[in-house]
ZAVEXTI-79620 format. One record per residue (C-alpha): residue number from 0; residue in one letter; z, y, x. Coordinates in steps of 0.02 Angstrom, whole numbers, plus 50000, padded with zeros to 5 digits. Layout:
N
+-----+---------+-------+-------+-------+
: num : residuo :    pz :    py :    px :
+-----+---------+-------+-------+-------+
: NUM :       a :     Z :     Y :     X :
...
+-----+---------+-------+-------+-------+
END
This chain:
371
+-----+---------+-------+-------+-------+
: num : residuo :    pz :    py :    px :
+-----+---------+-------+-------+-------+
:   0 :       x : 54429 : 56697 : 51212 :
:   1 :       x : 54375 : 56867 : 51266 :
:   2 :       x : 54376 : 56942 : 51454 :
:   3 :       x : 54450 : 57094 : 51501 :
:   4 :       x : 54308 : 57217 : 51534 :
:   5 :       x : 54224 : 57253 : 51694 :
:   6 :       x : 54105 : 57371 : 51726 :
:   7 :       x : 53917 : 57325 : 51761 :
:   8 :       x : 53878 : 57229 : 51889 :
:   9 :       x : 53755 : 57301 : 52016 :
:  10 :       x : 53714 : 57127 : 52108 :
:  11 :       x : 53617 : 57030 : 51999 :
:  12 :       x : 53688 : 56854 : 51954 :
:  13 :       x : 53560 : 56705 : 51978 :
:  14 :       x : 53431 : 56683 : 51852 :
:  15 :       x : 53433 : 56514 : 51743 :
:  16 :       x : 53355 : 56393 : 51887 :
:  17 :       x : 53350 : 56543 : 52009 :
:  18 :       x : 53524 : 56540 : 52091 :
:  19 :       x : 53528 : 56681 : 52215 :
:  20 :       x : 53509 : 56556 : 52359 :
:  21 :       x : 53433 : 56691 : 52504 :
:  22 :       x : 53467 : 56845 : 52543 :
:  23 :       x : 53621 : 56934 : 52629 :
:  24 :       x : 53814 : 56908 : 52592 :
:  25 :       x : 53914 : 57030 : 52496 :
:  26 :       x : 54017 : 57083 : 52635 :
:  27 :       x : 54113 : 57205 : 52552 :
:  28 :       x : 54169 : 57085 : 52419 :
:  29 :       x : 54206 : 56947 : 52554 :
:  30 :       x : 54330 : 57061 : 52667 :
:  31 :       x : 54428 : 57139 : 52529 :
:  32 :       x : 54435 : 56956 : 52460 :
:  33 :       x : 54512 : 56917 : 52649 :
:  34 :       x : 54624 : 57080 : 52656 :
:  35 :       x : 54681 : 57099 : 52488 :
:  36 :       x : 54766 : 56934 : 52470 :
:  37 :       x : 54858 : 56909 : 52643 :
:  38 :       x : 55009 : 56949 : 52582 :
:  39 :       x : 55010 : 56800 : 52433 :
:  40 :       x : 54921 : 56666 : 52554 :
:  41 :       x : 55069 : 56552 : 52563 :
:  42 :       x : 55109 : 56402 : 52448 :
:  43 :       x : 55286 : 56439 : 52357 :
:  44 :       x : 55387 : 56253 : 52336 :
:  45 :       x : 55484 : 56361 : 52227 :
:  46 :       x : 55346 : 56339 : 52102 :
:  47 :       x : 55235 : 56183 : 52159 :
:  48 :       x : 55384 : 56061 : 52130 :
:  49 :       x : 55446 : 56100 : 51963 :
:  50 :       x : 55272 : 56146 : 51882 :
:  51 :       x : 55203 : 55981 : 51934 :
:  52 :       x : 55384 : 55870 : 51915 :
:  53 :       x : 55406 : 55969 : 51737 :
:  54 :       x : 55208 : 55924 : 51684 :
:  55 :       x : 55229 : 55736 : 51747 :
:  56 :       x : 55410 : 55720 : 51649 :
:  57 :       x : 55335 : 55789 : 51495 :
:  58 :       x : 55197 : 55668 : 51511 :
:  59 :       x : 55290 : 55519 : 51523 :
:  60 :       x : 55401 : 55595 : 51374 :
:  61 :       x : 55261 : 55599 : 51271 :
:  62 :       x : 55169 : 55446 : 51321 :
:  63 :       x : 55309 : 55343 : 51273 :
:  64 :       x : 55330 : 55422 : 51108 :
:  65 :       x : 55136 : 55379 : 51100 :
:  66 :       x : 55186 : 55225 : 51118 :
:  67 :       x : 55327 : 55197 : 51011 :
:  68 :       x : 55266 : 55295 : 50875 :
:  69 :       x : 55145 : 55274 : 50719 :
:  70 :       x : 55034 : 55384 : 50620 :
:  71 :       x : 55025 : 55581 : 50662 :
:  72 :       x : 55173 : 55574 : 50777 :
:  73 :       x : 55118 : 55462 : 50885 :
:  74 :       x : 54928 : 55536 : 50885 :
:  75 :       x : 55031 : 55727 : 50917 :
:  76 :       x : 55141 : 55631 : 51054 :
:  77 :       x : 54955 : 55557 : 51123 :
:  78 :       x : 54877 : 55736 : 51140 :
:  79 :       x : 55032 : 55816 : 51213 :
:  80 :       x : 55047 : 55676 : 51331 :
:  81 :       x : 54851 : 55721 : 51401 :
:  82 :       x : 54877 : 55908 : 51412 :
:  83 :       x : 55036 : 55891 : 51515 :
:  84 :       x : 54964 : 55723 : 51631 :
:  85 :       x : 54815 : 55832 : 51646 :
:  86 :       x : 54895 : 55961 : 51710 :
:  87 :       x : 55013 : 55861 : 51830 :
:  88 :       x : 54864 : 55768 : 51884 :
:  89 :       x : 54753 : 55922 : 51931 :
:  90 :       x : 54880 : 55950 : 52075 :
:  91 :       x : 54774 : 55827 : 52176 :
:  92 :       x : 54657 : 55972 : 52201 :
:  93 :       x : 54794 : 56099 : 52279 :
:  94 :       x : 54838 : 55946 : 52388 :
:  95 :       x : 54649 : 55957 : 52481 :
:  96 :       x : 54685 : 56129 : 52519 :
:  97 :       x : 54855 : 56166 : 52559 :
:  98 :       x : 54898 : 56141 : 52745 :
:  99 :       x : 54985 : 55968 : 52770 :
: 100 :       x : 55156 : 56039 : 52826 :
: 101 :       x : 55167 : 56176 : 52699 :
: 102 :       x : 55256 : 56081 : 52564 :
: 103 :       x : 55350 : 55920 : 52643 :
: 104 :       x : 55367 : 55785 : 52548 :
: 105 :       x : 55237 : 55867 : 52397 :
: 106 :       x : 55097 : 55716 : 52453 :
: 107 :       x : 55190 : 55575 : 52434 :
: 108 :       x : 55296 : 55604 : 52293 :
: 109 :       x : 55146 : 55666 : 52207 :
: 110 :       x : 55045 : 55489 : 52246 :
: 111 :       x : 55225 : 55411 : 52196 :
: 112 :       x : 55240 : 55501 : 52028 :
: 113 :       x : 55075 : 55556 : 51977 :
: 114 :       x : 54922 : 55476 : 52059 :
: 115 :       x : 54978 : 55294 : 52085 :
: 116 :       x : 55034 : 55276 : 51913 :
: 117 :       x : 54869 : 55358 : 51852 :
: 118 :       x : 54769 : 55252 : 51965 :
: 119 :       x : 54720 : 55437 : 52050 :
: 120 :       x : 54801 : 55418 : 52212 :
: 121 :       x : 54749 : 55585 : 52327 :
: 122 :       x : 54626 : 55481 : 52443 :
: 123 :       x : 54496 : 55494 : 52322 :
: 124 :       x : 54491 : 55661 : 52339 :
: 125 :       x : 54560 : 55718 : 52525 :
: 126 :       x : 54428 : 55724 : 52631 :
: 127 :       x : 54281 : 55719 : 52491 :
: 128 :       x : 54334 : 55898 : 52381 :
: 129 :       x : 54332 : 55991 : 52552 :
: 130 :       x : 54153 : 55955 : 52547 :
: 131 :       x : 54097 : 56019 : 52416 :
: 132 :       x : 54182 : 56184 : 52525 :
: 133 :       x : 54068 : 56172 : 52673 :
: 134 :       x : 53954 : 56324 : 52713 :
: 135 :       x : 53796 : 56217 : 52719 :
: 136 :       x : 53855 : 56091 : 52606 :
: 137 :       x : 53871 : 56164 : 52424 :
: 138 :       x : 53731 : 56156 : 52312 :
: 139 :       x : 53648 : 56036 : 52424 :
: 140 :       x : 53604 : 55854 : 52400 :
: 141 :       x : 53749 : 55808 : 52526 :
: 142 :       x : 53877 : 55892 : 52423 :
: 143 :       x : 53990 : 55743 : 52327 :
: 144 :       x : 54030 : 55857 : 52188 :
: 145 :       x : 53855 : 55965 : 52127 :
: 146 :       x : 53720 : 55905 : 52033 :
: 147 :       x : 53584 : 56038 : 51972 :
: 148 :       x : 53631 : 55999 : 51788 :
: 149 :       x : 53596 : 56154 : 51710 :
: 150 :       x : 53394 : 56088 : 51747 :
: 151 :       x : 53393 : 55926 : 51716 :
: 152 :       x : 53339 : 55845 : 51545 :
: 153 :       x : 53454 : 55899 : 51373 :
: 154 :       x : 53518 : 55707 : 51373 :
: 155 :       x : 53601 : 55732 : 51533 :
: 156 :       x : 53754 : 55825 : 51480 :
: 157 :       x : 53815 : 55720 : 51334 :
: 158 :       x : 53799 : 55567 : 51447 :
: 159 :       x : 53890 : 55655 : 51579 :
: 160 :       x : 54040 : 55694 : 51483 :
: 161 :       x : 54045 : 55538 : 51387 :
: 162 :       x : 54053 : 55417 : 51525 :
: 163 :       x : 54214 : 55486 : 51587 :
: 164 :       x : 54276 : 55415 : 51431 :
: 165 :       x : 54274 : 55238 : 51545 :
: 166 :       x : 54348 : 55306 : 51704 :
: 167 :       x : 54517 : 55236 : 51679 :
: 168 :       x : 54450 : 55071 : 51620 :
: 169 :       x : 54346 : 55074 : 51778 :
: 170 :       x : 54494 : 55137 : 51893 :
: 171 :       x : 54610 : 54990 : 51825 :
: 172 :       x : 54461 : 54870 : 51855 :
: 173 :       x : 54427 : 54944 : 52053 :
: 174 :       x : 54641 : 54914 : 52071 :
: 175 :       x : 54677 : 54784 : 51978 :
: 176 :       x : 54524 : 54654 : 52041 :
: 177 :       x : 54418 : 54737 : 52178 :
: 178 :       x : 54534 : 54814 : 52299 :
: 179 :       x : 54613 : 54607 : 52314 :
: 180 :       x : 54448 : 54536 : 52329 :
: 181 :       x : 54400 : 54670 : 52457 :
: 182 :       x : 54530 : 54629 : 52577 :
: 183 :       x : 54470 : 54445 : 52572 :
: 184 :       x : 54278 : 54494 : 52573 :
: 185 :       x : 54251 : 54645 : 52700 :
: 186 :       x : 54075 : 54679 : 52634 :
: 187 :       x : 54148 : 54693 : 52460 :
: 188 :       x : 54272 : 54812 : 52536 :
: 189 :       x : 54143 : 54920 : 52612 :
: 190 :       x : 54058 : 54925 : 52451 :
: 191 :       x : 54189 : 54986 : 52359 :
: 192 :       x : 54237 : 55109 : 52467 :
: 193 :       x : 54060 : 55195 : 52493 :
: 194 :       x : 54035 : 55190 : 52315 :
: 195 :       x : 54182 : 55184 : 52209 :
: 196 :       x : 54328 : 55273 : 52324 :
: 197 :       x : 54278 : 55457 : 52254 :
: 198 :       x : 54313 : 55582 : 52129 :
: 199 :       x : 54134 : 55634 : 52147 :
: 200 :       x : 53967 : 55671 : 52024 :
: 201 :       x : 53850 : 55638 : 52149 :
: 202 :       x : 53762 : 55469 : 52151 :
: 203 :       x : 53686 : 55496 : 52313 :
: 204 :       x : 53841 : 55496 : 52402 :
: 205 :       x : 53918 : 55381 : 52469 :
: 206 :       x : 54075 : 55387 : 52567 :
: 207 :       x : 54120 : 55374 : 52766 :
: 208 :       x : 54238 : 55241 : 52834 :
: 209 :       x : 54431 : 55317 : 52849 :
: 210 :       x : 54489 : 55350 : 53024 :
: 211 :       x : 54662 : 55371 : 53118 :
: 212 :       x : 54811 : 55450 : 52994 :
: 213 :       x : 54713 : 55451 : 52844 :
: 214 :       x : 54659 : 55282 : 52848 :
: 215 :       x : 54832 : 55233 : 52851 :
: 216 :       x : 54857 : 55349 : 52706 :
: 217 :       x : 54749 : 55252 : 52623 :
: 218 :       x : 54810 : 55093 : 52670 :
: 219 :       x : 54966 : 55123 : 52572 :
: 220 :       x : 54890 : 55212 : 52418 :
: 221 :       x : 54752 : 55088 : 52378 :
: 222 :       x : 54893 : 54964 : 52426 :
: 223 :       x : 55013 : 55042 : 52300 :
: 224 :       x : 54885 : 55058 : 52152 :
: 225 :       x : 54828 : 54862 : 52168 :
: 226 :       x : 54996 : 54815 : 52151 :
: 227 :       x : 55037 : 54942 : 51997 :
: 228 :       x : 54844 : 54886 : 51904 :
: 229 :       x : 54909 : 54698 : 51928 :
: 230 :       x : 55087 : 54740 : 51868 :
: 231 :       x : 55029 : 54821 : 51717 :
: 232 :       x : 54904 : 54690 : 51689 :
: 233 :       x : 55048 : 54559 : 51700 :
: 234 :       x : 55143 : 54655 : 51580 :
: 235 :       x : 55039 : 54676 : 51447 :
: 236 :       x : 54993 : 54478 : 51463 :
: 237 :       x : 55192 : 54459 : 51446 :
: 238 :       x : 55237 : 54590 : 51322 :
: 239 :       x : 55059 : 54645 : 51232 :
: 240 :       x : 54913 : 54769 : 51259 :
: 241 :       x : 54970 : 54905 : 51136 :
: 242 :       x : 55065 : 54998 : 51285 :
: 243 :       x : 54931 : 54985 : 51419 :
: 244 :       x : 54784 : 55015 : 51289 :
: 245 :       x : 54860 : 55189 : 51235 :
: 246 :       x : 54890 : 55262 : 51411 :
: 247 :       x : 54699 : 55210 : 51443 :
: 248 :       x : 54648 : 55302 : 51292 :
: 249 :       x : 54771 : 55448 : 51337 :
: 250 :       x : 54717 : 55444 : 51531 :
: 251 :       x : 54528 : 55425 : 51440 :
: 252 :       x : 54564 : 55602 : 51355 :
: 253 :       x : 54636 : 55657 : 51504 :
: 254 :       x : 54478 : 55624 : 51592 :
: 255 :       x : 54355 : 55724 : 51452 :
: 256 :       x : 54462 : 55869 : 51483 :
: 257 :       x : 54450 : 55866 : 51663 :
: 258 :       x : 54236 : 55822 : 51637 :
: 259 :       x : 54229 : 55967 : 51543 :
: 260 :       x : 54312 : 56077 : 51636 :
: 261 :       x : 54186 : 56016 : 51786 :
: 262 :       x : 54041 : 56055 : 51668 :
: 263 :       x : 54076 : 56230 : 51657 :
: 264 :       x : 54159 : 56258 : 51836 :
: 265 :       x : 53976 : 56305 : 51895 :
: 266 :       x : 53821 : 56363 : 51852 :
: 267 :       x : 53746 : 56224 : 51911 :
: 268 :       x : 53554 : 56301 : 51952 :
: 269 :       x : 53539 : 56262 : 52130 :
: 270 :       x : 53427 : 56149 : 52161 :
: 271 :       x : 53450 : 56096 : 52349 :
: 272 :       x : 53451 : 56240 : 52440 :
: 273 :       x : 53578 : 56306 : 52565 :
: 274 :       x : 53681 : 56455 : 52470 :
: 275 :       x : 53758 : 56586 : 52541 :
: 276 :       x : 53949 : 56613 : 52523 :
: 277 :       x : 53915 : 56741 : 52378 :
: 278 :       x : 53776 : 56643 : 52313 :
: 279 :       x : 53912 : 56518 : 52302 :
: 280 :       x : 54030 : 56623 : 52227 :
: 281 :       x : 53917 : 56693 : 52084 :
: 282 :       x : 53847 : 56492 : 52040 :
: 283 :       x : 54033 : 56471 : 52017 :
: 284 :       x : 54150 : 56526 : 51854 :
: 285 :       x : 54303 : 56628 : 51807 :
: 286 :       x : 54370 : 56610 : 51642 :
: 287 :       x : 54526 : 56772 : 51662 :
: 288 :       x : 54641 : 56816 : 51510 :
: 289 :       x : 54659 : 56875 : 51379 :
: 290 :       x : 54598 : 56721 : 51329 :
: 291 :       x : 54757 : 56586 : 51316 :
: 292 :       x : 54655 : 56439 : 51309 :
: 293 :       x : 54585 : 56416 : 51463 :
: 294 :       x : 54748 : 56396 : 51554 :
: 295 :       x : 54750 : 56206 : 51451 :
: 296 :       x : 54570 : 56156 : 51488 :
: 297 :       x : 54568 : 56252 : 51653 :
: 298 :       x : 54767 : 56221 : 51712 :
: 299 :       x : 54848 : 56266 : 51885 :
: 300 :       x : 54727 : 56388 : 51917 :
: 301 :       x : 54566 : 56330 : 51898 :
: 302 :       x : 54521 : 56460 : 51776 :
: 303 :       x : 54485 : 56557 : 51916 :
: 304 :       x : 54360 : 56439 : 52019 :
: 305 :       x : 54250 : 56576 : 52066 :
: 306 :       x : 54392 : 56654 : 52149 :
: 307 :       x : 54435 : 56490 : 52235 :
: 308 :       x : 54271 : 56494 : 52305 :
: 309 :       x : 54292 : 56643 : 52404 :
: 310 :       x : 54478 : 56598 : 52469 :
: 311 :       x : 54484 : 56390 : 52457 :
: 312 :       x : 54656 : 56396 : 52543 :
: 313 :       x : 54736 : 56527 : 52418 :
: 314 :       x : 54882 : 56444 : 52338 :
: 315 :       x : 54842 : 56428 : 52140 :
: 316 :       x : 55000 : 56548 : 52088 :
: 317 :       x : 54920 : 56667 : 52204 :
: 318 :       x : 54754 : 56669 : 52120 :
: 319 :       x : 54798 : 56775 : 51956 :
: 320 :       x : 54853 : 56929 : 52072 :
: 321 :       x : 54713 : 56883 : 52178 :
: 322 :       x : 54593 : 56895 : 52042 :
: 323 :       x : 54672 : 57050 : 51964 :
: 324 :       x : 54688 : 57143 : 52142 :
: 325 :       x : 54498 : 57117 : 52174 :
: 326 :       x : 54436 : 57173 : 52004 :
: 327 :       x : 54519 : 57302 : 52042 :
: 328 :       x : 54452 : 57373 : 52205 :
: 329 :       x : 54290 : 57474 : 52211 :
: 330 :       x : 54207 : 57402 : 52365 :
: 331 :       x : 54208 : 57219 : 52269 :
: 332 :       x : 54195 : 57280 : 52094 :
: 333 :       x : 54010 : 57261 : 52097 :
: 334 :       x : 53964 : 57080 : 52143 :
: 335 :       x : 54145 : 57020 : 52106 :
: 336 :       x : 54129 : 57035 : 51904 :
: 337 :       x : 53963 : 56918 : 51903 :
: 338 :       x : 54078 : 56773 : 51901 :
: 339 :       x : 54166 : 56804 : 51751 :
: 340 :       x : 54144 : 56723 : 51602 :
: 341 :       x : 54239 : 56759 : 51408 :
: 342 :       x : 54279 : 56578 : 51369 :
: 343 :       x : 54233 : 56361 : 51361 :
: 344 :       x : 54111 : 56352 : 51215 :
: 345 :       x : 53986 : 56490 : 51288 :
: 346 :       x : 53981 : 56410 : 51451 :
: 347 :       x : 53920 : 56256 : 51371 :
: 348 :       x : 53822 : 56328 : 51273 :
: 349 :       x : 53730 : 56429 : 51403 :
: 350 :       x : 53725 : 56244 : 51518 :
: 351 :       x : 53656 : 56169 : 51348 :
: 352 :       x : 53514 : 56293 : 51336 :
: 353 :       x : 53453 : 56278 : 51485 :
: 354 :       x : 53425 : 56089 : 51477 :
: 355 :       x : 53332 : 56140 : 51346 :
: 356 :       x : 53198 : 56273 : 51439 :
: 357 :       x : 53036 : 56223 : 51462 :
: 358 :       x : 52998 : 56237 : 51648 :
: 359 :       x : 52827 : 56197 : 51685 :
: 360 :       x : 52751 : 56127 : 51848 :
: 361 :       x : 52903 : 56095 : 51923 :
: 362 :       x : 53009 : 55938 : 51968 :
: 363 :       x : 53176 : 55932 : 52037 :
: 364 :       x : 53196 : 55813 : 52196 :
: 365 :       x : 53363 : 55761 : 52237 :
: 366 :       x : 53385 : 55646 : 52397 :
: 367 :       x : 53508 : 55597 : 52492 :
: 368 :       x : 53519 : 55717 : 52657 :
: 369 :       x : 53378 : 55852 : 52605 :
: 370 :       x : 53460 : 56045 : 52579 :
+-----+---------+-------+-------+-------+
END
């Protein structure tokens, strides 16, 4: 994959394990960012519903086929099954941003259709992903979703993608046995959720008791995924393992993809300190065309993270033109292209190599509540 040329930047992009933490904002970037994309700011149902109903119905499609099938056809059904639940299951990131009566009726029929069957129900990540948005939060040690792991040891990053390999097993475990048992022991309950109620990377964290609305959002989510874990458990005791087993695996896929794409979503070289909003913007990624892959691995619009970075509440159909209208303009030009990136493999890569730098006399510290 190969990015469309820009011309030099003239802000310097962080240093490996030097992420440009201090200094001044890029103002110029940050209010064309604001005034260029006013006009494209709104979330279009036109395209939200059948993008993610099409992705989920192909899913399923394929799943069952998965299922149903032997051999290659069933392995092709398996694969095409991921890339389209992947992609119907990365809407749970539009749904932390978009304004709660933009899109009536998108939440729940999402949970319905996508994140209660997928044990992914949008709790675990309302309320957490915004976050990893905060001003003082990003980069920190009280961010849920940064870890500096393009400085920690070489062994890091294989064990961080792998284990996502055992996130559905995990998520039908946390339905299926302790969300029961947590409403008969409360400490058990309060466990779970401080610890086990996230879409987070950050061990540290640990999660803050629901309150008003969206604890009785949660209420019927967690409520709703018990009940489908133990129904699919009872199933496959009635009927056999063979269906159950392959949407783990596929949902297992379906979790690498998404752990990869986190891997190269950042830079990953801060190591604690508070980051300005351009700092933030230049530790984070772009992966623009030409390059056709990245909208599999990088679906409804997270190619363009950096971009996210500097306008979280931009609808993802909005940040293409978004993207295009600010590499455009000469005020932004400068500091804008640091963010962009040709393609997956260098990005890990570059990560890769940096685990693997010799930095000498220093030690990274990474507790709870310390920017």
């Amino acid at each position: 994959m190969n990015s469309p040329a820009f011309p030099a930047s003239k802000t310097a992009a962080p240093t490996a394990g030097k992420p440009a933490s201090i200094g001044a904002d890029d103002m110029a970037m940050l209010r064309a960012a604001a005034e260029l994309t006013r006009d494209i700011n709104t979330a279009r149902a036109g395209i939200y519903w059948p993008d993610m109903l099409a992705s989920a119905l192909l899913g399923y499609g394929a799943l069952a086929g998965a299922i149903l099938l032997t051999g290659w056809a069933a392995l092709a059904c398996a694969l095409l099954a991921a890339l389209a639940l992947y992609r119907a299951l990365l809407f749970i990131h539009e749904l932390t941003h978009i304004h709660r009566d933009a899109l009536p009726g998108f939440r729940f029929a999402w949970n319905v259709l996508v994140g209660i069957p997928l044990l992914t129900p949008s709790f675990m990540y309302e309320n957490v992903h915004t976050l990893h948005h905060a001003r003082t939060r990003y980069g920190t040690a009280d961010d849920p979703e940064y870890l500096p792991l393009a400085l920690m040891k070489p062994w890091s990053l294989p064990g961080f993608i792998l284990v996502a390999l055992a996130l559905p097993f995990a998520l039908l475990f946390r339905f299926a046995v302790l969300v029961p048992l947590g409403a008969l022991i409360p400490p058990l309950r309060k466990l779970v959720w401080q610890r086990a109620s996230a879409l987070s990377i950050n061990p540290a964290f640990r999660r803050r008791a629901p309150e008003g609305a969206f604890a009785r959002m949660v209420l019927w989510q967690e409520t709703g995924g018990a009940l489908w874990a133990l129904t699919l458990v009872g199933l496959s005791v009635r009927y056999g393992w063979r269906p159950l087993v392959t949407g783990l695996c596929v949902v297992s896929v379906v979790a690498l993809l998404n752990q990869l794409r986190t891997l190269v979503a950042h830079l990953w070289q801060n190591e604690g300190e508070q980051m300005t909003v351009t700092a933030q913007y230049l530790d984070s990624v772009n992966v623009p065309p030409p390059g056709i892959w990245a909208e599999l691995w990088a679906p409804v619009g997270l190619r363009y993270h950096a971009t996210h970075h500097l306008l979280p509440s931009l609808p993802y159909h909005s940040l293409a033109e978004a993207h295009r209208r600010l590499s455009d303009h000469a005020g932004a030009q400068a500091t804008y292209a640091g963010a962009t990136y040709p393609g997956l493999w260098m990005l890990i890569g570059r990560i890769a190599k940096s685990t693997m730098v010799r930095r000498e006399a220093r030690t990274i510290v990474w507790k709870p509540g310390e920017a």
